[in-house]
ChimeraX commands (.cxc) that place a marker at each C-alpha (Angstrom):
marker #1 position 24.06,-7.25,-7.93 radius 0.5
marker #1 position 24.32,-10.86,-8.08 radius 0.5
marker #1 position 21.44,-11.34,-5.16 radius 0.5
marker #1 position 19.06,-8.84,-7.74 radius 0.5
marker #1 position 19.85,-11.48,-10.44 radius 0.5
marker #1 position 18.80,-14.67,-8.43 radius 0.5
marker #1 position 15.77,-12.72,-6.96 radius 0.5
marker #1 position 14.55,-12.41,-10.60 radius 0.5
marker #1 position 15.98,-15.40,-12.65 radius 0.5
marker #1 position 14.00,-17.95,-10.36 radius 0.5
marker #1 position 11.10,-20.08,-11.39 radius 0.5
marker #1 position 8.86,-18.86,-8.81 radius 0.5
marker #1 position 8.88,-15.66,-10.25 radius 0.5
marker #1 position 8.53,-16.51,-13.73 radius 0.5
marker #1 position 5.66,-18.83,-13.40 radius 0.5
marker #1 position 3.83,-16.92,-10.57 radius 0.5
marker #1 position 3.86,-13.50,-13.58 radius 0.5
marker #1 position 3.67,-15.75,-15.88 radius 0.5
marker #1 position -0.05,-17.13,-14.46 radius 0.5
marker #1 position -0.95,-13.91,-13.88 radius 0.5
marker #1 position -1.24,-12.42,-16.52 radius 0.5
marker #1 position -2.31,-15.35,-18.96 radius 0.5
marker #1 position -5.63,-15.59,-16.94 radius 0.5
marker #1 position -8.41,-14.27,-18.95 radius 0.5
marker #1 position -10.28,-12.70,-16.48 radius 0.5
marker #1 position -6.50,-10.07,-16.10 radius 0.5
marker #1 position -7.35,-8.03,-18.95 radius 0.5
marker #1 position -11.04,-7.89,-18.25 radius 0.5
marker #1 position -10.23,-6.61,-14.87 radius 0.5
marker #1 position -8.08,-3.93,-15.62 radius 0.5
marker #1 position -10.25,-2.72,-18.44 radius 0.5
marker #1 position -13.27,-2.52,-15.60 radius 0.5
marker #1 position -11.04,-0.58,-13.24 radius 0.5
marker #1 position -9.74,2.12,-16.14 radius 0.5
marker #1 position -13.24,2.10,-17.04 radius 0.5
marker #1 position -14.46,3.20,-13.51 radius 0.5
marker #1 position -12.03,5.41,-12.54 radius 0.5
marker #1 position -11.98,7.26,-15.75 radius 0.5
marker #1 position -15.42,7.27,-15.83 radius 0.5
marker #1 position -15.95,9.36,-12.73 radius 0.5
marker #1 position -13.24,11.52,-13.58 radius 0.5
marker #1 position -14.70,12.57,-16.61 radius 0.5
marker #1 position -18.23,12.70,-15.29 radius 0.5
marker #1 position -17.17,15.41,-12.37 radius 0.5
marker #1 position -15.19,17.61,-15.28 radius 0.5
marker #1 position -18.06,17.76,-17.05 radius 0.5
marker #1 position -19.70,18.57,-14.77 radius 0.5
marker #1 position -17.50,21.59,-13.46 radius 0.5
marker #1 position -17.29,22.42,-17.56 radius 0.5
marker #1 position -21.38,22.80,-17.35 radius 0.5
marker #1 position -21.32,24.87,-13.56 radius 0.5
marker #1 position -18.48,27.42,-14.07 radius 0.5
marker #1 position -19.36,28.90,-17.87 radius 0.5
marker #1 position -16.62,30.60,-19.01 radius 0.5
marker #1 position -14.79,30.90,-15.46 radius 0.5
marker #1 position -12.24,28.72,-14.05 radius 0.5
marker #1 position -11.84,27.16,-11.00 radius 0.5
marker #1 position -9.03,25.67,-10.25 radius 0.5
marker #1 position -10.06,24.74,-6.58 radius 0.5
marker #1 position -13.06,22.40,-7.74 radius 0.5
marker #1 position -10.28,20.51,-9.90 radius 0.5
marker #1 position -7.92,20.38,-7.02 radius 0.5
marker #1 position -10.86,18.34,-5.63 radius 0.5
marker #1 position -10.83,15.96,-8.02 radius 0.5
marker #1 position -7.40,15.22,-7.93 radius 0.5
marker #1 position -7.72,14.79,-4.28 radius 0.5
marker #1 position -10.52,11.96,-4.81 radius 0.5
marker #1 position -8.97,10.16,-7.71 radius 0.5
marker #1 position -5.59,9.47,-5.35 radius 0.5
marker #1 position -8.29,8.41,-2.36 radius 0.5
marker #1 position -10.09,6.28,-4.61 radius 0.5
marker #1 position -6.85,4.56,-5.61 radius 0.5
marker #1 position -5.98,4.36,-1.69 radius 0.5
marker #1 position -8.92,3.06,-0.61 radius 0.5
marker #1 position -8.79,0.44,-3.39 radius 0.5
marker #1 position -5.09,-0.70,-2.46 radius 0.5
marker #1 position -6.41,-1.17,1.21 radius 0.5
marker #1 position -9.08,-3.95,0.06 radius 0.5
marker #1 position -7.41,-5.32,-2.68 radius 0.5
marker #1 position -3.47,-5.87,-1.04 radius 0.5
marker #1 position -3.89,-7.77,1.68 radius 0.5
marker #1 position -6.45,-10.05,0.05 radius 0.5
marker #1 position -3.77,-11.04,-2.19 radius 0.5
marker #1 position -1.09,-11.52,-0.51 radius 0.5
marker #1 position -2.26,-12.78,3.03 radius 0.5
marker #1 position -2.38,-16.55,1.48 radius 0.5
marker #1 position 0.98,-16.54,-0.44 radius 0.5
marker #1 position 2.45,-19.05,2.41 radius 0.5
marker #1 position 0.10,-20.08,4.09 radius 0.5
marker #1 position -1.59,-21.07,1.19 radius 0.5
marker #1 position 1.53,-22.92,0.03 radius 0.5
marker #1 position 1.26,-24.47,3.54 radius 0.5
marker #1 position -2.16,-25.69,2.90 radius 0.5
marker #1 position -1.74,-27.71,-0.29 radius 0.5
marker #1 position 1.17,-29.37,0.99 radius 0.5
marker #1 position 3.50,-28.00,-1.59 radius 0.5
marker #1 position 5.71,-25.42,0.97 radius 0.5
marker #1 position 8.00,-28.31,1.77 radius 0.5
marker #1 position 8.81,-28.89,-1.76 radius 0.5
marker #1 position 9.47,-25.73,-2.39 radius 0.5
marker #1 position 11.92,-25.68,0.78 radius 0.5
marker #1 position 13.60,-28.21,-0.61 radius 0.5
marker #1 position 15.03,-26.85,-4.00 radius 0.5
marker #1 position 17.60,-24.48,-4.14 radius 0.5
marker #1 position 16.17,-21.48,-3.81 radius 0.5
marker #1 position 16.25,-19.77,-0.46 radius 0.5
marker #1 position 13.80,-18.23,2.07 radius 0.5
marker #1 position 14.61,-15.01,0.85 radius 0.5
marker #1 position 14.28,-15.37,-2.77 radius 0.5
marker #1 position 10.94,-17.67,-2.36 radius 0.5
marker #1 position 9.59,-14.65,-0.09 radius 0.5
marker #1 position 10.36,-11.89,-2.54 radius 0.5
marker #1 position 9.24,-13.93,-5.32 radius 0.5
marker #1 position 5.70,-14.43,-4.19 radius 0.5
marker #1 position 5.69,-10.78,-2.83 radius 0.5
marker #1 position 6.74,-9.03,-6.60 radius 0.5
marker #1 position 4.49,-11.18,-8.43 radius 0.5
marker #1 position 1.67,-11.23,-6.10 radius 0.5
marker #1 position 1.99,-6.76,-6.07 radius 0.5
marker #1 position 2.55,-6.73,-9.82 radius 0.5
marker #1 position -1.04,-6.22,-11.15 radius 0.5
marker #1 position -1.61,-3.61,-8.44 radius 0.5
marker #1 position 1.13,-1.82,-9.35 radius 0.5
marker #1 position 0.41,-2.09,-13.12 radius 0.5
marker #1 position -3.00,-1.07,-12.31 radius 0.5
marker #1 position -1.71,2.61,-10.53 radius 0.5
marker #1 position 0.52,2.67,-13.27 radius 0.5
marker #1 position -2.25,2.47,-16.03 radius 0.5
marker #1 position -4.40,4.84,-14.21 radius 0.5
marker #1 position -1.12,7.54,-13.88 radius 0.5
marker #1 position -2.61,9.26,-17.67 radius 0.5
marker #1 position -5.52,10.21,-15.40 radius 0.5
marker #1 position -3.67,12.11,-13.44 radius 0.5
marker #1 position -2.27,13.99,-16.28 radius 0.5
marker #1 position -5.31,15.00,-17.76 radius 0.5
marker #1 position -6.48,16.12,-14.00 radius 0.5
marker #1 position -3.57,18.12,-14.35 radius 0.5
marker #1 position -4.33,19.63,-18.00 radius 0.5
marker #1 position -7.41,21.11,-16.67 radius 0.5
marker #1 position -4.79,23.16,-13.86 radius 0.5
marker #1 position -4.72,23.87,-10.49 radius 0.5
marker #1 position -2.06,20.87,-9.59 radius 0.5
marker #1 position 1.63,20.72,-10.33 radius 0.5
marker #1 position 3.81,17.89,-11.64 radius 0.5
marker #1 position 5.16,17.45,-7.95 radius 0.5
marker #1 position 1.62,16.63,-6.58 radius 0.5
marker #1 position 1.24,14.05,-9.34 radius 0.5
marker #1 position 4.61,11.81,-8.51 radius 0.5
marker #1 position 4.19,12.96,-4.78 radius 0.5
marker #1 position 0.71,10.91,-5.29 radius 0.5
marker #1 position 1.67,7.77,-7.01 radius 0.5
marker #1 position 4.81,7.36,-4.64 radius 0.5
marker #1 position 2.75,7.20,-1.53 radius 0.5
marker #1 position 0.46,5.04,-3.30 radius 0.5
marker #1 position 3.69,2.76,-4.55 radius 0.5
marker #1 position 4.75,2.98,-0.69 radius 0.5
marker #1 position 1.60,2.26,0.77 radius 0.5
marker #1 position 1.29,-1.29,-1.84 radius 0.5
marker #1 position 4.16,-1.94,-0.93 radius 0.5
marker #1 position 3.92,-1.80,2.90 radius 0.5
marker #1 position 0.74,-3.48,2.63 radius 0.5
marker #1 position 2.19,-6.28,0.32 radius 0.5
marker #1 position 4.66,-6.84,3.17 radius 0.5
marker #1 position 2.23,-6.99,5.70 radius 0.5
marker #1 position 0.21,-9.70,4.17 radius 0.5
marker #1 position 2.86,-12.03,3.59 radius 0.5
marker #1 position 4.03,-11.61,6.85 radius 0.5
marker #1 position 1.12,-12.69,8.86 radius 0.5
marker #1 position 1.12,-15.12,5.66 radius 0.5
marker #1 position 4.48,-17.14,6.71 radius 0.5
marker #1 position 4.00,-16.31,10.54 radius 0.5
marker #1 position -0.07,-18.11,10.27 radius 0.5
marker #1 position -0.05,-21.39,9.39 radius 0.5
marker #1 position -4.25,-21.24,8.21 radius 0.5
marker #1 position -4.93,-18.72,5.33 radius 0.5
marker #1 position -8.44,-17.33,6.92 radius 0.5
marker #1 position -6.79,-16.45,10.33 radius 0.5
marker #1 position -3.80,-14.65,8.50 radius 0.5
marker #1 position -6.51,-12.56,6.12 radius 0.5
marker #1 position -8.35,-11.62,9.12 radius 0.5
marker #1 position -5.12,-10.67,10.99 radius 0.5
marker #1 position -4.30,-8.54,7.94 radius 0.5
marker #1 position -7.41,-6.83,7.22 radius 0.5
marker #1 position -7.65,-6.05,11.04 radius 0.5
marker #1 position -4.24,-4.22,11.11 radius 0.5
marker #1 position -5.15,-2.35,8.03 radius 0.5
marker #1 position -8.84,-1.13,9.62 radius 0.5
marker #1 position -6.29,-0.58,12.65 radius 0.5
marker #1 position -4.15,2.10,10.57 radius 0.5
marker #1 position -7.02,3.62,8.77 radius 0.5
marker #1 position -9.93,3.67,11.52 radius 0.5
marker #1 position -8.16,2.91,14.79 radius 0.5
marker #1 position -5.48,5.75,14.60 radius 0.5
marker #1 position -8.32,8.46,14.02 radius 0.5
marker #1 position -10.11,7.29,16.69 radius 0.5
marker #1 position -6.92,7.53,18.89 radius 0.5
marker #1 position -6.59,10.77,17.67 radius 0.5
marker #1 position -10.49,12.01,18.89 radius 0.5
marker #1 position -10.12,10.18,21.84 radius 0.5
marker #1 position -6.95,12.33,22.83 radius 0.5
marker #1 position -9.11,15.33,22.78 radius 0.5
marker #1 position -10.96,14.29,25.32 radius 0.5
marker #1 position -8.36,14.84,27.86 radius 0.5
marker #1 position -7.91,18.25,29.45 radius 0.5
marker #1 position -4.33,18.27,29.01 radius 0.5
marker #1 position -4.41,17.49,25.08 radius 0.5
marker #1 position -6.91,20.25,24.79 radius 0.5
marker #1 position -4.75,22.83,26.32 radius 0.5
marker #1 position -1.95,22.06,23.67 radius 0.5
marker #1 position -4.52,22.62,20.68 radius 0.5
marker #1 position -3.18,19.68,18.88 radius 0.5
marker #1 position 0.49,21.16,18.82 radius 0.5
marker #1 position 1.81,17.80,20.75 radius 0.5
marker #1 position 4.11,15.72,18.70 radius 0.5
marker #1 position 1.59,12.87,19.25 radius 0.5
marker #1 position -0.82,14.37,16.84 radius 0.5
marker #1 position 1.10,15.14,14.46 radius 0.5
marker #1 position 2.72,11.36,14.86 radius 0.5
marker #1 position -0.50,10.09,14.75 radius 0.5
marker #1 position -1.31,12.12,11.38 radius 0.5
marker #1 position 1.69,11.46,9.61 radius 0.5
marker #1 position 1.40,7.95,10.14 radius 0.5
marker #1 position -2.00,7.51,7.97 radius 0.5
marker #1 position -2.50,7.38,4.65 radius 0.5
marker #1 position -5.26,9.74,4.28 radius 0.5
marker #1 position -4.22,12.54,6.14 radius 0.5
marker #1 position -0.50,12.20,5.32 radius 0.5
marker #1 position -1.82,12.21,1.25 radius 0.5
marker #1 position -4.03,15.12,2.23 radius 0.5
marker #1 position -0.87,16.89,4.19 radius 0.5
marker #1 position 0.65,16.70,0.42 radius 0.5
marker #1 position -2.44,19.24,-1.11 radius 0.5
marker #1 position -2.44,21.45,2.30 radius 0.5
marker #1 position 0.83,22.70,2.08 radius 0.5
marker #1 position -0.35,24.84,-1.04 radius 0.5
marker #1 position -3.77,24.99,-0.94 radius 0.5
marker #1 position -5.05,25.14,2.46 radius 0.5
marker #1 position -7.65,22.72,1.78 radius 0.5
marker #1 position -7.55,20.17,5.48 radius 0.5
marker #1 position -4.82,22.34,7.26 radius 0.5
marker #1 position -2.61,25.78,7.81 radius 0.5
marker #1 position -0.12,23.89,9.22 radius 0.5
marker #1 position 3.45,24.09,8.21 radius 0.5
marker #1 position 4.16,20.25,8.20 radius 0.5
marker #1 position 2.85,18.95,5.42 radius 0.5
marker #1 position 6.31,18.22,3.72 radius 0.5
marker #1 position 7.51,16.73,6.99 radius 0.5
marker #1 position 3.73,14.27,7.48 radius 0.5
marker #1 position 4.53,13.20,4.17 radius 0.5
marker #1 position 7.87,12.18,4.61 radius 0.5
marker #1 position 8.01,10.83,8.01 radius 0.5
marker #1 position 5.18,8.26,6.17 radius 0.5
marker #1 position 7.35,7.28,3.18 radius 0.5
marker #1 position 9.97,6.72,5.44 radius 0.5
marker #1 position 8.72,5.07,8.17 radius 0.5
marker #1 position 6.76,2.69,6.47 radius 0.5
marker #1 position 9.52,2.04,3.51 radius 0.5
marker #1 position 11.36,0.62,7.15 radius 0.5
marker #1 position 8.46,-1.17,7.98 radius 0.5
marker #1 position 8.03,-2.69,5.33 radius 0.5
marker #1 position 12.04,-3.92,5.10 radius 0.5
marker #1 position 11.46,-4.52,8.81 radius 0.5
marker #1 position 8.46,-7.10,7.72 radius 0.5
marker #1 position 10.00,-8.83,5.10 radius 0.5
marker #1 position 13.31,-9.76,6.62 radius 0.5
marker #1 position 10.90,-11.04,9.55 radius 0.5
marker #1 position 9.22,-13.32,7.09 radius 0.5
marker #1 position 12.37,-14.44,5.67 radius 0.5
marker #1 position 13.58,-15.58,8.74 radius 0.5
marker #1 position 10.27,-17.35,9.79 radius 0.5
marker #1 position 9.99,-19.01,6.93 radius 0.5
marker #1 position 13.78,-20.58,6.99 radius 0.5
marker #1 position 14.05,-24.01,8.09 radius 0.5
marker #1 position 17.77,-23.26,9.78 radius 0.5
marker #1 position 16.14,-21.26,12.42 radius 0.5
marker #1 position 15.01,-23.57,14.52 radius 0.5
marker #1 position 18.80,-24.84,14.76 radius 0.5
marker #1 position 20.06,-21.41,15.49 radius 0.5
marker #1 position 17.63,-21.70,18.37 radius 0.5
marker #1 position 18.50,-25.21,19.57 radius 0.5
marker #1 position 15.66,-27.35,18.69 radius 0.5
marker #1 position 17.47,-29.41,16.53 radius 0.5
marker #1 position 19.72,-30.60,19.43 radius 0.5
marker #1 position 16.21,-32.54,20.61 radius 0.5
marker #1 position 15.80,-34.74,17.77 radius 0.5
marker #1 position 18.30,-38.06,18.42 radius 0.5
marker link #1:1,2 radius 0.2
marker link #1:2,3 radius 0.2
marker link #1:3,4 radius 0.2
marker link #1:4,5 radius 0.2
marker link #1:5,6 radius 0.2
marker link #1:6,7 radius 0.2
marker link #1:7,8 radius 0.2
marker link #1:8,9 radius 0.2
marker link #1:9,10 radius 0.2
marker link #1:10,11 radius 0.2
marker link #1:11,12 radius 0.2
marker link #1:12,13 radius 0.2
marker link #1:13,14 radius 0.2
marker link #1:14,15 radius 0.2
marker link #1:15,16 radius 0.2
marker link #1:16,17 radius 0.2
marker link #1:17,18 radius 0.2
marker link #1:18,19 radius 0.2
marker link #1:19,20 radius 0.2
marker link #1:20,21 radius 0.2
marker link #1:21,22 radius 0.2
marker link #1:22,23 radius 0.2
marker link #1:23,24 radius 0.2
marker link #1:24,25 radius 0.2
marker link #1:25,26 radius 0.2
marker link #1:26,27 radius 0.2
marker link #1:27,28 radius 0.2
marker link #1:28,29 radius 0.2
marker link #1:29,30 radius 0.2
marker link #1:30,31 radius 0.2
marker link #1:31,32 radius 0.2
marker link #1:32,33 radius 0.2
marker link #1:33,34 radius 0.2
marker link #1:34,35 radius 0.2
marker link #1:35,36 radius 0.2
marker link #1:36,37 radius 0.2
marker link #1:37,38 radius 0.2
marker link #1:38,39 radius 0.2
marker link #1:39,40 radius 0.2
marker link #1:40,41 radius 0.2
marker link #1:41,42 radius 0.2
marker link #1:42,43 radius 0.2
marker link #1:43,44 radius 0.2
marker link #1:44,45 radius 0.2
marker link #1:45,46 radius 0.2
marker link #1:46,47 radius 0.2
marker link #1:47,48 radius 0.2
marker link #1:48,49 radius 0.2
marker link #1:49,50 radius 0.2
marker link #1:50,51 radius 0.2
marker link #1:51,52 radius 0.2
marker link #1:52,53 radius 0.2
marker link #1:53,54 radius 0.2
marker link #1:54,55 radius 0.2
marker link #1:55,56 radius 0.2
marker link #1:56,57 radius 0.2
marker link #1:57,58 radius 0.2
marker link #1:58,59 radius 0.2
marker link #1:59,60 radius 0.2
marker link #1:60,61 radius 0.2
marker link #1:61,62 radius 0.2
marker link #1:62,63 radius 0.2
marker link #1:63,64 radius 0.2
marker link #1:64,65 radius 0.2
marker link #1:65,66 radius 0.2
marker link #1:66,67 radius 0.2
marker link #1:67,68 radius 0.2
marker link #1:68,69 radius 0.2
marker link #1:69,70 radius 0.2
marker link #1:70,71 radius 0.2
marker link #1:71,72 radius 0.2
marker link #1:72,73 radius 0.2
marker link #1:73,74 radius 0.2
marker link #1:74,75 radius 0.2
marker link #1:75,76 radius 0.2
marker link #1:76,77 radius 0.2
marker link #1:77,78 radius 0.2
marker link #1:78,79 radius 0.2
marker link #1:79,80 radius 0.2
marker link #1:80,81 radius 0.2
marker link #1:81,82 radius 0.2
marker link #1:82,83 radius 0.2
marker link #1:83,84 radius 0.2
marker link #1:84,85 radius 0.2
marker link #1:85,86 radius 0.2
marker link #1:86,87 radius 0.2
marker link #1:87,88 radius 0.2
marker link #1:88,89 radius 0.2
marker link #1:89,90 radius 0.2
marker link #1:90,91 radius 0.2
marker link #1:91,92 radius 0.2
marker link #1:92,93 radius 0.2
marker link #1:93,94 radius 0.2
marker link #1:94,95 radius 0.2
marker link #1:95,96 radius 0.2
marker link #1:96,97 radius 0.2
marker link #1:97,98 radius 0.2
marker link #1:98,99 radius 0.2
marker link #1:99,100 radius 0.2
marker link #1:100,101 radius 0.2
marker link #1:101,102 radius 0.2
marker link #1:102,103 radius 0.2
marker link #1:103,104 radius 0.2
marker link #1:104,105 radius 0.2
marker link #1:105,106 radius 0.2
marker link #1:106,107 radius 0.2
marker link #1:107,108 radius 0.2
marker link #1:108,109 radius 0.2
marker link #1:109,110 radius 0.2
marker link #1:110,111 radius 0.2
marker link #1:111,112 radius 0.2
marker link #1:112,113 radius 0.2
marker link #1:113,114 radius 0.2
marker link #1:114,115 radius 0.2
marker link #1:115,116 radius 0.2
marker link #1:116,117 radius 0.2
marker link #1:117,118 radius 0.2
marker link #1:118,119 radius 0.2
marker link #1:119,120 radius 0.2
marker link #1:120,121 radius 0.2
marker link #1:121,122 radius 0.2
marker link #1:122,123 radius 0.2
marker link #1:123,124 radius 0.2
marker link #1:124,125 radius 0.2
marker link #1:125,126 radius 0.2
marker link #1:126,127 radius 0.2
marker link #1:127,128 radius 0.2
marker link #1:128,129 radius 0.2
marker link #1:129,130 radius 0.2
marker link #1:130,131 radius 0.2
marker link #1:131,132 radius 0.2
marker link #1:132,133 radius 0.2
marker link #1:133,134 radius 0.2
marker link #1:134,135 radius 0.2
marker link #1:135,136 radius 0.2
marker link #1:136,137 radius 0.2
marker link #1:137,138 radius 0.2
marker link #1:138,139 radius 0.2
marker link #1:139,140 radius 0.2
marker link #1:140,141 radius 0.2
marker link #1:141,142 radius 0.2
marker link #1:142,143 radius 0.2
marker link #1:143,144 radius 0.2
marker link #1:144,145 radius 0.2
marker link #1:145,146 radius 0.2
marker link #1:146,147 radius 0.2
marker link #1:147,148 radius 0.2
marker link #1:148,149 radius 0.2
marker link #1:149,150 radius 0.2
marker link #1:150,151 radius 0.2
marker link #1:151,152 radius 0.2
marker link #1:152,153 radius 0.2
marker link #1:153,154 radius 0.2
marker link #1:154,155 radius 0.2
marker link #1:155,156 radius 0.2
marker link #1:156,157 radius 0.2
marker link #1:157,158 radius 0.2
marker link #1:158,159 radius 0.2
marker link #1:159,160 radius 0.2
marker link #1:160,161 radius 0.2
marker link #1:161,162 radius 0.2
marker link #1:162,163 radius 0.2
marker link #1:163,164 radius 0.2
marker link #1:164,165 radius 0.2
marker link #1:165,166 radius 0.2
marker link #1:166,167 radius 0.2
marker link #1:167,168 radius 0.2
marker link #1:168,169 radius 0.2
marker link #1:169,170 radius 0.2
marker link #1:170,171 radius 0.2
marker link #1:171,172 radius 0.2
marker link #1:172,173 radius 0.2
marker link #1:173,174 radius 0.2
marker link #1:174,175 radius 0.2
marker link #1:175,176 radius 0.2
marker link #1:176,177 radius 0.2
marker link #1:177,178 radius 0.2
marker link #1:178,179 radius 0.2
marker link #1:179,180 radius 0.2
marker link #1:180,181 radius 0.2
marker link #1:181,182 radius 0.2
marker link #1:182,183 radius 0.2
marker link #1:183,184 radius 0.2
marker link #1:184,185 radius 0.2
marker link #1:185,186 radius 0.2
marker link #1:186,187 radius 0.2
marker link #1:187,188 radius 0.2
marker link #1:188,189 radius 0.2
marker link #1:189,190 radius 0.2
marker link #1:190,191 radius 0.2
marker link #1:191,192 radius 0.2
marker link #1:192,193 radius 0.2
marker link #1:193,194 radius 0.2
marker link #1:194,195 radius 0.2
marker link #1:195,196 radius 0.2
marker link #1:196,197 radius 0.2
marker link #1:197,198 radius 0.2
marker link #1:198,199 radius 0.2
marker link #1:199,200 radius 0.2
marker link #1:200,201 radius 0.2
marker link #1:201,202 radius 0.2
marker link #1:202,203 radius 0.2
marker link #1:203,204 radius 0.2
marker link #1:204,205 radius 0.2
marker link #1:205,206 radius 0.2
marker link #1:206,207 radius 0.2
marker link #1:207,208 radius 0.2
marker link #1:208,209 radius 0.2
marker link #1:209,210 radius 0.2
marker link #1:210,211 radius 0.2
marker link #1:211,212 radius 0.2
marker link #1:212,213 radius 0.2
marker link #1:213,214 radius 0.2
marker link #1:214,215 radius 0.2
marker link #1:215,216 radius 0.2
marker link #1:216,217 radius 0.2
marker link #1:217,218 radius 0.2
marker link #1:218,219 radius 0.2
marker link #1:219,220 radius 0.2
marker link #1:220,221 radius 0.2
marker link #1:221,222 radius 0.2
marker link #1:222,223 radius 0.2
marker link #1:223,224 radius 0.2
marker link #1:224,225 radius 0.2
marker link #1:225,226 radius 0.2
marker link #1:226,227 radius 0.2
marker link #1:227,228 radius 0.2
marker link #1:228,229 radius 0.2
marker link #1:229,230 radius 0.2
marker link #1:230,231 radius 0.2
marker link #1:231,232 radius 0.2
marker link #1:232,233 radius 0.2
marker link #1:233,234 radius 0.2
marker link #1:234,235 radius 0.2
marker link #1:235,236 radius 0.2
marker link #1:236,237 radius 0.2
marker link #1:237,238 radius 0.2
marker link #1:238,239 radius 0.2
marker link #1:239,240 radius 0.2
marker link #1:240,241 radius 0.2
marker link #1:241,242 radius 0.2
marker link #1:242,243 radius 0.2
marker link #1:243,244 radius 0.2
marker link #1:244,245 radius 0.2
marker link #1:245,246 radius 0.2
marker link #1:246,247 radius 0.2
marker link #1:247,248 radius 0.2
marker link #1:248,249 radius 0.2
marker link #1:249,250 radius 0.2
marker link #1:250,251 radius 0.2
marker link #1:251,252 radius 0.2
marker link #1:252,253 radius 0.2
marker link #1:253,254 radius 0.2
marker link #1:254,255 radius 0.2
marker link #1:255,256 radius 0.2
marker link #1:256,257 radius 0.2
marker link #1:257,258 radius 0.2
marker link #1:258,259 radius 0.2
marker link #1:259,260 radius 0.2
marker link #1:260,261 radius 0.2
marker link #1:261,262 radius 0.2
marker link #1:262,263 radius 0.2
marker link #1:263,264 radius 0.2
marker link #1:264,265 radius 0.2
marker link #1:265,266 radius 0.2
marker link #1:266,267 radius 0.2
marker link #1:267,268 radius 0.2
marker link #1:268,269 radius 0.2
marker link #1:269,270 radius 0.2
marker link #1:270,271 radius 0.2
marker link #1:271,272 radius 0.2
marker link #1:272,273 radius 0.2
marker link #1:273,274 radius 0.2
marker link #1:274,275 radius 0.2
marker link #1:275,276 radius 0.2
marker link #1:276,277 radius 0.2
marker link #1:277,278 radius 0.2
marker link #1:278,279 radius 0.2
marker link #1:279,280 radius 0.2
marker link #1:280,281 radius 0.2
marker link #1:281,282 radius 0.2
marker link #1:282,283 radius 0.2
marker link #1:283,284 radius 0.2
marker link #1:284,285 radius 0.2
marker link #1:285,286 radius 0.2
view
């Protein structure tokens, strides 16, 4: 309890939220991303008001849902590690990291610092556009466990990708090299692991098993898009007949709620100065 009330009674914190949202330009960008998203939300019930008369269809609204939590994970995946991948290294760069070793706050509480106020407009930002889902779900066809199903694997996935940022952040001493290091592990995840999984077909053996060997479904569970899609299968058919989908989706909050712990103690300990004693360099300075 008392390590939750340094991590948030710290200067770091306050100023870092503080500057955040004071800056004009907050507002205005939240506004324009409300604006978008509701706007094509609206636009495709319309149009499904205009196409099915007096008839419901509960599958074509299904499909919305579906796009509106792929927009939102498609926008995490460009805007995340943008914002995070300079948090130390940027520090680094103006000279001001030392300082900021120096006062009394510790590795751990300057990491977490940068890494909750740094994530706090993207989460406000899937927390504004939540109402959207709700009126998604007026129209029918979902159920309230598809909604919070959604915005947890979206809260998961900014958060694993908050942690990944920072990490290559505090392990890269140059800002450009760690955003490129970033953004290259997240095409990794979200083109690279698809690829993997076509490639696999390609071998006799993996055709034999149909797609039944715990590989693929490994390698499914562990992306965000098919994992999210695994979520609307399970009831409606719609990217598989499997029986996993409550399994895919779980195995990916899980293991990335790990890897994401697993990341930030990593940066924690990169960043503190006592390592290097722990590993004897200190013994070479006279």
């Amino acid at each position: 309890m008392k390590l939750i009330q340094k991590l948030f009674h710290n200067p770091i914190l306050s100023k870092e939220l503080q500057w955040r949202m004071r800056v004009k330009k907050t507002p205005w960008l939240i506004a324009l991303y409300l604006v978008i998203v509701a706007g094509i939300v609206f636009t495709v019930l319309s149009l499904q008001d205009l196409n099915r008369m007096a008839t419901f269809d509960s599958g074509a609204n299904i499909w919305v849902y579906t796009g509106l939590s792929f927009l939102n994970l498609l926008m995490l995946a460009f805007i995340v590690p943008g914002i995070t991948a300079g948090l130390i290294s940027g520090e680094r760069e103006r000279q001001t990291l030392d300082v900021l070793l120096t006062t009394n706050l510790s590795s751990s509480q300057i990491i977490y610092s940068k890494w909750i106020a740094s994530l706090s407009f993207v989460l406000m930002l899937l927390l504004l556009s939540s109402p959207l889902y709700v009126i998604v779900y007026l129209y029918g066809g979902i159920s309230p466990a598809h909604i919070w199903q959604s915005i947890l694997h979206l809260m998961v996935t900014v958060l694993f990708l908050g942690s990944l940022g920072i990490f290559y952040s505090t392990w890269i001493k140059r800002t450009g090299i760690a955003t490129v290091l970033t953004y290259a592990s997240v095409a990794f995840i979200g083109i690279g692991l698809p690829l993997i999984y076509i490639l696999m077909w390609q071998f006799p053996y993996f055709q034999v098993l149909n797609g039944q060997h715990w590989i693929f479904n490994a390698l499914l569970s562990l992306h965000p898009a098919s994992s999210l899609a695994y979520v609307i299968s399970g009831d409606f058919g719609l990217f598989s007949n499997g029986n996993h989908s409550w399994h895919f989706y779980w195995i990916y909050i899980g293991f990335y709620t790990v890897l994401s712990a697993i990341l930030m103690f990593w940066s924690t300990y990169l960043l503190s100065p006592i390592r290097f004693r722990r590993l004897g360099f200190s013994k070479k300075v006279k």
